[in-house]
C-alpha positions in Angstrom: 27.3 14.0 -27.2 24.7 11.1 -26.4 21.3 10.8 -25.7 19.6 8.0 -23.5 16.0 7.8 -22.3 16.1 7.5 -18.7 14.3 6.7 -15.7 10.2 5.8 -15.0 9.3 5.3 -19.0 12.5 3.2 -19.3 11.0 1.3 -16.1 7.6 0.7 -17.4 8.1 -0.2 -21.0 9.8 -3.0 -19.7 7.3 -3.7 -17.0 3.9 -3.0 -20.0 2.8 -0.2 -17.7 1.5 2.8 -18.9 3.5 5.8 -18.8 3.1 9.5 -20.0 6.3 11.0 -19.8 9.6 10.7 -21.3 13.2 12.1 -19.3 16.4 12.6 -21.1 20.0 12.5 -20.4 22.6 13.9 -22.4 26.2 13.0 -22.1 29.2 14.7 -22.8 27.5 17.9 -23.5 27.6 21.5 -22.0 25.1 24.4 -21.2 26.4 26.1 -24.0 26.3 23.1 -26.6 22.3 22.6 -25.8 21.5 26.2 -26.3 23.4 26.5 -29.6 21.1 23.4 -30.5 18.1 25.3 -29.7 17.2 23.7 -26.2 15.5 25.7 -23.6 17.3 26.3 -20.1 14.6 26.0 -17.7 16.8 24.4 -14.7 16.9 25.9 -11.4 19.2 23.6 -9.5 21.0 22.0 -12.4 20.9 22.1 -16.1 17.7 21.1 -17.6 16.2 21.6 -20.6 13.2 21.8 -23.2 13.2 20.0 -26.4 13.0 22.5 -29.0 9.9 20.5 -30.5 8.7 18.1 -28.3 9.0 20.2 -25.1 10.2 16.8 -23.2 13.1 17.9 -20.5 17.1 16.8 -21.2 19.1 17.0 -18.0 22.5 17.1 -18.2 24.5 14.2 -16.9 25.6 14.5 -13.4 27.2 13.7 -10.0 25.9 15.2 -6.8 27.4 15.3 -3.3 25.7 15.5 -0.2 26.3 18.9 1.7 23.8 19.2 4.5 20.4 18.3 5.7 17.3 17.3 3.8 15.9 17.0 0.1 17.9 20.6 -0.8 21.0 19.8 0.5 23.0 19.3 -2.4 25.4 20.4 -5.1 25.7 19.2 -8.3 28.1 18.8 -11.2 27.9 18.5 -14.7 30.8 18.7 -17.4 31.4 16.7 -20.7 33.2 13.9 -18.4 30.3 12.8 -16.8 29.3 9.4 -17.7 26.0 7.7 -17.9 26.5 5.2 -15.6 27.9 8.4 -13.0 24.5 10.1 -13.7 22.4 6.5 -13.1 24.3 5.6 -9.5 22.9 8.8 -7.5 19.1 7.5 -8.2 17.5 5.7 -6.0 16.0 2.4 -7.2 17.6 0.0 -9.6 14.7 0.0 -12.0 14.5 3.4 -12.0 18.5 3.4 -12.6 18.5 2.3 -16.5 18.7 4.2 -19.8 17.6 3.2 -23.5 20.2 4.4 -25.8 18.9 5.3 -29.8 19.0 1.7 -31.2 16.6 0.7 -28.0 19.6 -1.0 -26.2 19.1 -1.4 -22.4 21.9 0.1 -20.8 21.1 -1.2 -17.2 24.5 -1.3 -14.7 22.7 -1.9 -11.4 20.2 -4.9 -11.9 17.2 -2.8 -12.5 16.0 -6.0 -14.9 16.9 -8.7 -12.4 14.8 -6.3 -9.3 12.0 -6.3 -11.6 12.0 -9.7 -12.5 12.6 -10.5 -8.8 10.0 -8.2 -7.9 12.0 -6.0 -5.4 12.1 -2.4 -4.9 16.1 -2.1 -4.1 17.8 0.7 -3.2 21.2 1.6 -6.0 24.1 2.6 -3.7 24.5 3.7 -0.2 23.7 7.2 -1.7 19.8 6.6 -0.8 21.1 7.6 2.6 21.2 11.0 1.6 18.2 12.2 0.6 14.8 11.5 2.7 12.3 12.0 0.0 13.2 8.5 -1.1 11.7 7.0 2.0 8.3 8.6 0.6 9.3 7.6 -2.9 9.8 4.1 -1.9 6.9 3.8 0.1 4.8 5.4 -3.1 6.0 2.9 -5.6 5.6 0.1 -3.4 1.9 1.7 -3.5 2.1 2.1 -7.0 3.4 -1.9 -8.1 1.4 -3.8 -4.7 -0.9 -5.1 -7.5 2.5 -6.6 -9.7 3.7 -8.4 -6.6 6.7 -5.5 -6.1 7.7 -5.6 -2.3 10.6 -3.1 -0.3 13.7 -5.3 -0.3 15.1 -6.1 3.4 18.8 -4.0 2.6 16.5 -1.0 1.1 13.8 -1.3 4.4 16.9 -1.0 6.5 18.1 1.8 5.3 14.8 3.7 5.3 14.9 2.8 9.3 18.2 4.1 9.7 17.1 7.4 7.9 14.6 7.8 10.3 16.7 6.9 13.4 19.4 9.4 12.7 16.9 12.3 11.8 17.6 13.0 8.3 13.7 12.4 7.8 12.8 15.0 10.0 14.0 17.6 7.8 11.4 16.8 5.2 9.5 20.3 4.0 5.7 20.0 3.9 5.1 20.5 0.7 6.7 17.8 -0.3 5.8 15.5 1.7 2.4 16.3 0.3 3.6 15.6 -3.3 4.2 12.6 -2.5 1.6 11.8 -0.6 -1.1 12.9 -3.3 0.6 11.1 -5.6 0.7 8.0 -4.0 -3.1 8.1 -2.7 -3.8 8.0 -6.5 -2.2 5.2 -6.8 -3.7 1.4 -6.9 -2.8 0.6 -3.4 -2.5 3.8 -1.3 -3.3 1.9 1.9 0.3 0.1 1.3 2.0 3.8 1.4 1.3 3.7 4.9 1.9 0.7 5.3 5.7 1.5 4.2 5.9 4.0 5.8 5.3 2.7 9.3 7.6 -0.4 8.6 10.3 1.9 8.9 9.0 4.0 11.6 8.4 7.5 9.1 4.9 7.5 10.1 5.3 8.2 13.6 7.3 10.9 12.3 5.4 12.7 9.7 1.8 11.4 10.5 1.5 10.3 14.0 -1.8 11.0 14.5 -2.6 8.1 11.9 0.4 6.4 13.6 -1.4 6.2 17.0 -4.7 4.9 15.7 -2.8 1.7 15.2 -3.4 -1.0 18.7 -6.5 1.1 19.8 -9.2 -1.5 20.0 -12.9 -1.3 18.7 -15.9 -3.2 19.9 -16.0 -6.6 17.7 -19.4 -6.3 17.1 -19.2 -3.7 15.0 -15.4 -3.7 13.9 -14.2 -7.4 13.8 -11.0 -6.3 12.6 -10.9 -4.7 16.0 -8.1 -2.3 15.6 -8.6 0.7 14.4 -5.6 1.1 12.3 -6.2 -1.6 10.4 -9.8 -0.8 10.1 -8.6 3.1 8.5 -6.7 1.1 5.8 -9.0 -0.9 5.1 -11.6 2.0 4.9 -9.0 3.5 2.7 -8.8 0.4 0.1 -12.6 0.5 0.1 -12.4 4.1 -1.1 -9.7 3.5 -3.6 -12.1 0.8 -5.1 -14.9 3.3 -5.4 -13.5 6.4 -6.7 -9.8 8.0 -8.2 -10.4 11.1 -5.8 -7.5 12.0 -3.8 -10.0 14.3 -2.0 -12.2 11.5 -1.3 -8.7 9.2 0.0 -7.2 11.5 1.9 -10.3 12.3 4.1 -11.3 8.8 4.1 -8.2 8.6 5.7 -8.5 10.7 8.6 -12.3 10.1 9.4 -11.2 8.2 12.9 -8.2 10.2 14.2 -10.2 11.0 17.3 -10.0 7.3 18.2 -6.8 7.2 18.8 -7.9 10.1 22.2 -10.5 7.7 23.2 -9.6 7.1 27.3 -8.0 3.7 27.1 -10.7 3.1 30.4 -13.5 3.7 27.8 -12.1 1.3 25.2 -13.3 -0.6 22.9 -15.8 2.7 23.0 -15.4 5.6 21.4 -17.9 8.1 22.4 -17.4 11.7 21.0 -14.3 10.6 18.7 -15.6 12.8 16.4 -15.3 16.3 17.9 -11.8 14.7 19.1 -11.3 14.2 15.4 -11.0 18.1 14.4 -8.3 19.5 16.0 -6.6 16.5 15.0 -7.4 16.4 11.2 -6.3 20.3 11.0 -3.1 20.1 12.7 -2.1 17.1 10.6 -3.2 19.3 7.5 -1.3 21.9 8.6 1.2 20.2 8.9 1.6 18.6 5.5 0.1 21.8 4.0 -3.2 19.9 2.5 -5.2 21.5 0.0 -8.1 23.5 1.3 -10.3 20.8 -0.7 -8.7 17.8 0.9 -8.9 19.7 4.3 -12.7 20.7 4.1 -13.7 17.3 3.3 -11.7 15.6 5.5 -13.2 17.8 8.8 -17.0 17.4 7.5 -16.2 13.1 7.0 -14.6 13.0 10.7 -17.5 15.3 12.3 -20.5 14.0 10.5 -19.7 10.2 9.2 -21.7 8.6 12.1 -24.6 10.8 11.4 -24.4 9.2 7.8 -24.3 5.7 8.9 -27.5 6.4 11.5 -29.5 7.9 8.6 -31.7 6.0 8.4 -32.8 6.8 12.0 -31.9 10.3 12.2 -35.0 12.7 13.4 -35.7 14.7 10.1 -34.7 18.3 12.0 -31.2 16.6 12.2 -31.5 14.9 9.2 -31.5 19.1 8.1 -29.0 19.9 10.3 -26.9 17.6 8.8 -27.1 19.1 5.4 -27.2 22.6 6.4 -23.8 21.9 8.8 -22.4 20.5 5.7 -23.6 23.2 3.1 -25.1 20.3 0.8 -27.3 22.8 -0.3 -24.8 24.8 -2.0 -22.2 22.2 -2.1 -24.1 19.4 -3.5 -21.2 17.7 -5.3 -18.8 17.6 -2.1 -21.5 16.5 -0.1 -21.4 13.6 -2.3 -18.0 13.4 -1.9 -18.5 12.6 1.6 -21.5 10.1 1.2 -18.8 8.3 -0.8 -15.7 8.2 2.3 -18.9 6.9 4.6 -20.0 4.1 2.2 -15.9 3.1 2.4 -15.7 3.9 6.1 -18.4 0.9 6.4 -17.2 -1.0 4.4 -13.9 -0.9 5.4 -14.3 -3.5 7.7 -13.9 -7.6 8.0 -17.0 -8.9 6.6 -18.6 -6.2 5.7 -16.4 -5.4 2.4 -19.6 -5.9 0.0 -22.6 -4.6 2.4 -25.2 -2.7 0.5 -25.2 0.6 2.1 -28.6 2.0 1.4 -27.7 5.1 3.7 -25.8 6.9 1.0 -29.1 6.5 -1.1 -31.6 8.0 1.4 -29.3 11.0 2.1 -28.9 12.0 -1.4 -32.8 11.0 -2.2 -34.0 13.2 1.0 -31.1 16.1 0.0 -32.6 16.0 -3.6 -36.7 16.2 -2.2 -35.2 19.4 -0.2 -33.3 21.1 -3.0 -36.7 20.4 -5.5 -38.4 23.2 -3.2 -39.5 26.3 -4.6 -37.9 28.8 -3.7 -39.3 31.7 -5.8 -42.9 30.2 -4.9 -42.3 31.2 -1.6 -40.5 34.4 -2.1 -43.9 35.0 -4.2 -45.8 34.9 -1.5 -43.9 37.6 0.2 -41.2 36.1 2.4 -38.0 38.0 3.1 -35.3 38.0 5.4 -35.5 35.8 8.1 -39.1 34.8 7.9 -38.0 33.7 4.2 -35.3 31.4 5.5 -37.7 30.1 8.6 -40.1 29.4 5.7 -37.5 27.5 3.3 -36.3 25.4 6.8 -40.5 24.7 7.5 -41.2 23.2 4.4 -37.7 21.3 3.6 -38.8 19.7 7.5 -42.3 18.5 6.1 -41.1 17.1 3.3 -38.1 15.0 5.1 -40.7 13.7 7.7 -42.7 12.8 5.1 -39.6 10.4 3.6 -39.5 9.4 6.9 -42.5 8.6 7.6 -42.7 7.0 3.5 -39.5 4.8 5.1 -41.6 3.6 7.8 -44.6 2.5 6.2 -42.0 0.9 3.4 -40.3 -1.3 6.4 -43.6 -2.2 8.3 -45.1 -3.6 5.0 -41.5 -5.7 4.1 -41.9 -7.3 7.4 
């Protein structure tokens, strides 16, 4: 019986990244042998097991063989014969494909140390085939080491496209496609996710609607990036730079899906993209099964981001619709949230990367002015029901024309 650390920690003590977790393999052990040593069963597929002390999870080594469709379809075997290097071939990347034994020896029979001194994300064996999660896996470390210079080798890119072509990633459950996908919009670079992923044509598949945003033209004044696929990613690096939220990514992500409806006769226009937007951003949701979080925020960003970036010359009564549609009232700290995807959604474009945007700073200034009301002065003076609420809305009104009218004067005098 041996014991090798495997997989990501081996991969990232050898690249100085920062890792949290530690995976075990044990060879030439059984079920039985592991419990006698104290080890907790807690594997539902194959053996796994918790460290009596440190918690950490020993798998037994093992083969697999492919037995039908998608990430489940699978059986497994382990028994005392199993060797490591059987156990390291059915991974899919060569760095992730090495083991430390006790004495900190690399034990690494597929190149994982040449792929990361080369830099390539390489697939192990002709096993990858098998199991479509990779493609997202792939795509997410290619996310994950953009910043280290790490790029999808050719012979693994190929294989990714052929996964796609015969179907195999069309059997891809939601949910985990949406681990993946969470986890890799945390990551440095989430815009180069999808980027992967439409090199070998999975984005058509499991997100066309941000598929088809990509050749739909906006006017150059405004966007000289022009296309509007482009634009989202680069909306989405902006966002990445401004906050860790996955909440924040995601919708940031799918503030211009209506775009992609736009009338090719109205292009480079897109008039009403935003009410386009919502059936769009909940099917895709759906689809994925999204977080109720990530799909609130992601519906309020697509219906209400142009009202953000007019702020400055919204009437006040929409200025209150805005945060009454929105609930910012109640919700201040997600209405922040969304100020945040609209300072990336501007900035998301080519030459406007470092634009102030004072818009972000008015709403939350005039949402502040309206939430430093008094309420129980005005239920004092006898309000109720309605006429309490008409009251509330009367006096929130006065004070945002009076910021707007404090805005004008401001401009006037700094011309």
């Amino acid at each position: 019986m041996k014991t090798y650390l495997v997989g990501g920690a081996v991969r990232d003590k050898l690249l100085g990244y920062p890792f949290h977790e530690k995976d075990w393999v044990v060879v030439g052990a059984t079920p039985e042998i592991m419990e006698q040593q104290g080890f907790t069963p807690v594997g539902k597929d194959f053996p796994v097991f918790l460290h009596p002390t440190t918690k950490e999870e020993y798998a037994l080594a093992r083969t697999e063989r492919k037995t039908g469709r998608g990430y489940a379809g699978f059986s497994f075997y382990c028994g005392e014969e199993v060797t490591l290097e059987d156990d390291l071939i059915r991974r899919d990347l060569t760095i992730n494909a090495m083991a430390e034994d006790e004495h900190g020896n690399i034990v690494d029979p597929y190149g994982g140390q040449q792929d990361i001194t080369h830099k390539k994300l390489r697939h192990v064996s002709a096993a990858f085939l098998e199991d479509p999660v990779r493609i997202l896996r792939i795509a997410r470390f290619a996310a994950r080491y953009h910043h280290l210079g790490f790029t999808i080798a050719d012979e693994t890119n190929a294989l990714m496209c052929e996964m796609v072509n015969n179907g195999e990633v069309d059997h891809l459950v939601a949910e985990r496609v949406w681990k993946e996908m969470e986890r890799a919009l945390g990551e440095a670079a989430p815009d180069i996710f999808i980027h992967s992923l439409r090199d070998c044509g999975a984005l058509a598949r499991l997100l066309p609607e941000i598929d088809a945003l990509f050749g739909v033209p906006q006017t150059a004044t405004h966007h000289p990036e022009i296309d509007t696929g482009i634009h989202t990613l680069m909306s989405l690096q902006q966002a990445a730079k401004l906050t860790d939220s996955t909440v924040i990514r995601f919708a940031t992500l799918l503030h211009d899906l209506g775009k992609a409806k736009t009338p090719q006769a109205e292009w480079p226009r897109h008039i009403a993209h935003e009410d386009r937007s919502l059936p769009l951003v909940k099917q895709l949701c759906e689809r994925i099964a999204a977080p109720k979080d990530h799909k609130e925020l992601a519906l309020i960003v697509a219906q209400w981001h142009t009202h953000c970036h007019r702020a400055l010359e919204l009437k006040p009564a929409t200025l209150l619709k805005v945060f009454q549609q929105t609930d910012a009232f109640r919700r201040s700290e997600r209405f922040d949230s969304f100020l945040t995807c609209c300072e990336a959604d501007a900035r998301g474009r080519t030459g406007f990367e470092n634009r102030d945007y004072p818009q972000a700073n008015y709403f939350r200034n005039a949402l502040k002015a309206c939430q430093d009301v008094d309420i129980k002065e005005i239920a004092a003076r006898g309000f109720t029901g309605k006429a309490f609420g008409d009251e509330v809305n009367r006096i929130r009104l006065t004070t945002l024309t009076n910021i707007k009218n404090d805005l004008k004067i401001n401009t006037a005098e700094q011309l």
